[in-house]
N, C-alpha and C positions, 0 to 999 in steps of 0.2 A: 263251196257256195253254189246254187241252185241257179241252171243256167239261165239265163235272163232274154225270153224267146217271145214271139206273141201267141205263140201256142199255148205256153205256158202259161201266161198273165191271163188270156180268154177262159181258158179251167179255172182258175183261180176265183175270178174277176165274174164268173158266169153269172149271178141272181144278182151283179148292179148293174144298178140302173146308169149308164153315160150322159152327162158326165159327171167326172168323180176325179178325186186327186191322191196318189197313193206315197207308200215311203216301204222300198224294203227294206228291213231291216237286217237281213242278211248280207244284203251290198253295206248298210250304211254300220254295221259295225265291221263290217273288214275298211272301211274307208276311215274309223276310229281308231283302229291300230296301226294303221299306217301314218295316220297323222302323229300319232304317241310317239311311233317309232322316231318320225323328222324332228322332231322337236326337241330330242336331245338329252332328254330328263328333267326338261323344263317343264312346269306344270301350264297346261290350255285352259285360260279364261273361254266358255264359251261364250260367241256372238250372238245374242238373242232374236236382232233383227232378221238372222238368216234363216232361225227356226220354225220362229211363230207359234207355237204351240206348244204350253204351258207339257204337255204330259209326255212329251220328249225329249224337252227340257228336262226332267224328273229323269226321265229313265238313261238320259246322256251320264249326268252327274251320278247318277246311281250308278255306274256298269264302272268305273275305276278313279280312283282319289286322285289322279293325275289331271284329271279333269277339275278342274277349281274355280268354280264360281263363274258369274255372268257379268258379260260385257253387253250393257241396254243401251236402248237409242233414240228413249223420250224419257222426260222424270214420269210424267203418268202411269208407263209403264211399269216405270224401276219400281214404283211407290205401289204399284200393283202386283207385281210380283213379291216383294218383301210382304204385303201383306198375306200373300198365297203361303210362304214359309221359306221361300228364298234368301239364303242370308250371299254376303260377300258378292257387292253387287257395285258394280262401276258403270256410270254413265259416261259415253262414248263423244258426244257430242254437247256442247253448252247447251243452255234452258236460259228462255225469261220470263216463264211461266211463273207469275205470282201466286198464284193459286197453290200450283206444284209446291214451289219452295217452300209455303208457309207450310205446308204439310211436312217437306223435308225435315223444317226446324224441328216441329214437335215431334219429329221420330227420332233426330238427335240429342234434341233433349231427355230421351229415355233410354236411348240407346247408344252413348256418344262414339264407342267402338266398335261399334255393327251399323250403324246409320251407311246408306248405301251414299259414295263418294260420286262427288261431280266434277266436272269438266272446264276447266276456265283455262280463256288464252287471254284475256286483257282484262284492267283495272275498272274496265264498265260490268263486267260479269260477277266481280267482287262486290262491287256497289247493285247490282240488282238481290244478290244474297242479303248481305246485309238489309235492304232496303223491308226485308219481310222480317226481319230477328226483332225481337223485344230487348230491353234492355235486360243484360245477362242471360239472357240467349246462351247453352249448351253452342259451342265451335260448330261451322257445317267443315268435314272435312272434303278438302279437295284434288285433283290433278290438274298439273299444266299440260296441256298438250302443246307438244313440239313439234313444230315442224317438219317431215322428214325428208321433204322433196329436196331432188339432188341441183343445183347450179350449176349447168352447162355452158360451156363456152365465156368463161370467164365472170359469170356473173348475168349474163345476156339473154338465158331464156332460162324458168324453170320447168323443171321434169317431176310429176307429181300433184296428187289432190293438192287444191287450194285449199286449207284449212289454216291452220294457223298461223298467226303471224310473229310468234315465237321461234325465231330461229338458231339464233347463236349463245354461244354461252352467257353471253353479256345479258340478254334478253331475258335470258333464261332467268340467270341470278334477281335482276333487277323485280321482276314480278314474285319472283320467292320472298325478295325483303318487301314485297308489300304485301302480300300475305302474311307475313312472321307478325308484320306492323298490325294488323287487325288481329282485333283479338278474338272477333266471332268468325274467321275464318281460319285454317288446320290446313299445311301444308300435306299432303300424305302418299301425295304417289306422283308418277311422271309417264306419261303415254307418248309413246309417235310413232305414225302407224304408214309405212313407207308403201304407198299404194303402185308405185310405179314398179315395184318387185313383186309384192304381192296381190296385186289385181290384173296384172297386164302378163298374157302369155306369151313364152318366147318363141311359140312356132305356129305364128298364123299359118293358116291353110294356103300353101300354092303362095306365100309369100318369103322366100328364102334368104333373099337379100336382105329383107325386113327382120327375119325372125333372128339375123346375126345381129345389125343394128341394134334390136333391142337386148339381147345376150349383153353387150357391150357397156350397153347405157347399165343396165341391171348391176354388171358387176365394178362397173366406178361406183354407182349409185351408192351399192352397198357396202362397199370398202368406207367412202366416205362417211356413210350415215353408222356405222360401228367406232370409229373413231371420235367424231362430234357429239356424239349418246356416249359414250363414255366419259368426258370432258365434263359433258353437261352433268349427269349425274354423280361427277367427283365433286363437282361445282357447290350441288345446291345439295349436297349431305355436309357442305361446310355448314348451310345454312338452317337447316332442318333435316331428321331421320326420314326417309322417304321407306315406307313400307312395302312398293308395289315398283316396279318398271316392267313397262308393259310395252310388246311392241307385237311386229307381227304382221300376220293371215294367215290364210290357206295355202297362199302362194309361194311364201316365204319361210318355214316352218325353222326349215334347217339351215336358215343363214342367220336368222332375227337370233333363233335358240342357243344358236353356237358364241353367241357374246357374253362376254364374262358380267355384263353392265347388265344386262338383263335377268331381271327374275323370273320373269312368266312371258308366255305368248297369247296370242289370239288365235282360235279358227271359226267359224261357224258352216260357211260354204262346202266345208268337204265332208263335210254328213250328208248333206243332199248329193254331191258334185255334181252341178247345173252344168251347161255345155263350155260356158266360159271357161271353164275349167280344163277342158280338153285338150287347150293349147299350150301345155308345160313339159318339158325336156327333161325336168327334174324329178317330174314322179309323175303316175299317172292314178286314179281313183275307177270309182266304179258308178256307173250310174246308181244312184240309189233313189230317186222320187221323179215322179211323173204324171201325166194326165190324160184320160181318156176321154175322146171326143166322138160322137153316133156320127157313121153318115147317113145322110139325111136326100143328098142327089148327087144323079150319076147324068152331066149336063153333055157328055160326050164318052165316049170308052175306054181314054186314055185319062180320065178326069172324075177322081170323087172327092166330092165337097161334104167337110165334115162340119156340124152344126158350131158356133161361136169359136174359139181358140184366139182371139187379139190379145193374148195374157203380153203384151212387150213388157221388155224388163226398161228398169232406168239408166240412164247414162246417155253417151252422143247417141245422134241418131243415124245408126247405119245397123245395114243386115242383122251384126251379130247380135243385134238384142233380140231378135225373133224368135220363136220358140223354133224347135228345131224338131220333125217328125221322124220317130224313131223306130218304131212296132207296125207291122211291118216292116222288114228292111225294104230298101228302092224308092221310099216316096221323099218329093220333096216340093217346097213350096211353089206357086206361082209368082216369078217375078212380077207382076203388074198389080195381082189385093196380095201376097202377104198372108198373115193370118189377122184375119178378120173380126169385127164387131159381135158380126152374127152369122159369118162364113169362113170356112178356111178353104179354098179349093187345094189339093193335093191331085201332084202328077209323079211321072215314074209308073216304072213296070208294072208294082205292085198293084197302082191307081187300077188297073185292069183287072185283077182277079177282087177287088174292091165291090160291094153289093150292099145296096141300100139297107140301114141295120145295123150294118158290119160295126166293130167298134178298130179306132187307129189310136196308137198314142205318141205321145210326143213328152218332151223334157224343153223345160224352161229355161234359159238365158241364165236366170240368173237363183238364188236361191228361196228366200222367204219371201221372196214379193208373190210367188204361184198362192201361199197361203191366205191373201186377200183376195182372191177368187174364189174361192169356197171354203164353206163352214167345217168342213173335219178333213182329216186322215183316213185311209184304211192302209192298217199298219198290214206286211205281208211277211210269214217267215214261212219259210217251207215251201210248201203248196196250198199254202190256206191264209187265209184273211184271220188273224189273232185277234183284231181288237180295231175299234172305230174311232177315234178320238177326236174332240174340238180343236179345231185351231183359234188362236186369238178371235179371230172376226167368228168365229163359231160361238165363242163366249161372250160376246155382243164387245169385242174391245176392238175399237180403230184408231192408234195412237198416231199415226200420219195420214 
């Protein structure tokens, strides 16, 4: 792979105009076979929301059969991409988009075993499906998602996204016989997506005490959540064929993949591998996407400020959603703006040999969200820029 320098990217990168958002592609499929390899033989749903862009999407799914089908993160979406030609399409999180569903119906109705599957944790998200079906309405088929977060300390705090309130077997089952009970709704898969393994890295920076702590939590977590995911999915094949168990990230590739109760995983985040990503013991990736920002002033000589960069990712609000300045090496934010609205000032060595112009880059926090900051890609292999492409918001789509 082609060393990843700022000498390099400025040849490359020479006739754009900054700023601009790129994806190598040499980083990001050596970050595809490394994901394959975790995963165990299990085939990777990809995560659409980390993409964002419909013709990566294509070219992920193209490049090995292992890769199977999209994990989406609005119905607008899902119902947009199926119409693009996307088949085998699971939505990640509930909808009560009436609008959406009504459209979902009539794409089940034509399609009852390709119709893209949705997300319910309680008996209100059943009655908003049904609430858009006609009488004999084609089945919408669906997934429960499970809870995956871990119970610590008896019961007393949990560890893990608040998502659903489907936890235990019992819950589990209970919601399958009411789904069995409706007849315009199709039991068909089972998700739980353990974000305290696969989102949270186990070697913050300069945090050692911490990054064992969390090693710990990680591996009760996931002993636990292998054991109750099996339980549950012996449970509710008493009650209906379940065609899909999904679980998973990027984080988690080779613990989720190593369960017998698991058919498939998820990843999205390690095609790009955004910084959060940096902090895992258990594998490491390559940077593969980024963004270049002009400086624009040099307001002292130890100080250049690069024109906009507040690209923050979402989640709590502390440092690590900041983007992080990568090209040149040595620079690093200003504790007091951060990166900016309409400024990012940049300090470090490098800020010195820094000149009005110049271009700096930086890597984003996190992964698809840099793709609602501008309209395309420039795809990079080699030493040359291959190909230009939309991102979602490039193709006028803003599902969140």
């Amino acid at each position: 792979m082609p060393e990843q320098s700022h000498a390099r990217y400025e040849r490359i990168f020479e006739e754009v105009e900054a700023p601009f958002a790129f994806v190598d592609l040499d980083a990001m499929w050596a970050n595809a076979e490394a994901m394959l390899a975790r995963a165990g033989g299990k085939p990777i749903r990809v995560a659409s929301k980390s993409i964002r862009c419909r013709e990566l999407l294509e070219l992920i799914l193209g490049r090995d059969e292992r890769f199977a089908g999209l994990m989406t993160f609005t119905l607008p979406e899902t119902l947009w991409l199926a119409e693009c030609g996307f088949e085998n399409l699971l939505l990640a999180y509930p909808t009560t988009d009436g609008g959406a569903l009504g459209e979902l119906a009539l794409r089940s109705a034509a399609n009852p075993a390709g119709a893209p599957i949705v997300m319910v944790d309680c008996v209100e998200h059943l009655d908003a499906i049904e609430s858009v079906l006609g009488a004999g309405a084609a089945p919408v088929r669906v997934c429960i998602d499970l809870d995956a977060g871990w119970w610590a300390f008896g019961g007393r705090l949990k560890v893990g996204p608040k998502r659903s309130p489907v936890h235990t077997v019992e819950q589990a089952v209970a919601l399958a016989r009411e789904i069995e009970r409706r007849p315009q709704v199709e039991l068909a898969a089972l998700m739980a997506y353990e974000g305290q393994i696969a989102g949270v890295g186990d070697e913050p920076p300069g945090r050692r005490l911490r990054g064992a702590a969390i090693r710990a939590m990680q591996r009760r977590s996931a002993a636990e959540l292998a054991g109750r995911r099996a339980a549950v999915v012996a449970a509710l094949r008493e009650v209906a064929p379940l065609e899909i168990v999904n679980g998973g990230g990027t984080g988690s590739l080779e613990l989720t993949g190593a369960e017998e109760a698991v058919t498939e995983v998820t990843a999205g985040s390690g095609f790009y591998a955004p910084t959060l990503f940096d902090r895992y013991s258990r594998f490491s990736l390559t940077p593969a996407a980024g963004f270049a920002l002009p400086i624009v002033r040099k307001p002292a000589p130890g100080v250049a400020t690069a024109l906009g960069g507040g690209y923050l990712a979402s989640g709590g609000g502390d440092p690590a959603r900041l983007p992080s300045p990568w090209l040149p090496e040595g620079l690093r934010l200003d504790s007091e703006e951060g990166a900016g609205e309409v400024q990012t000032p940049l300090l470090g060595a490098a800020a010195r040999e820094l000149r009005i112009g110049d271009r700096v880059y930086l890597r984003h926090a996190k992964a698809g969200e840099l793709c609602e900051r501008f309209d395309s890609l420039h795809l990079v292999e080699g030493d040359e820029v291959v190909e230009v492409v939309p991102t979602y918001r490039g193709e006028g789509k803003a599902f969140l």
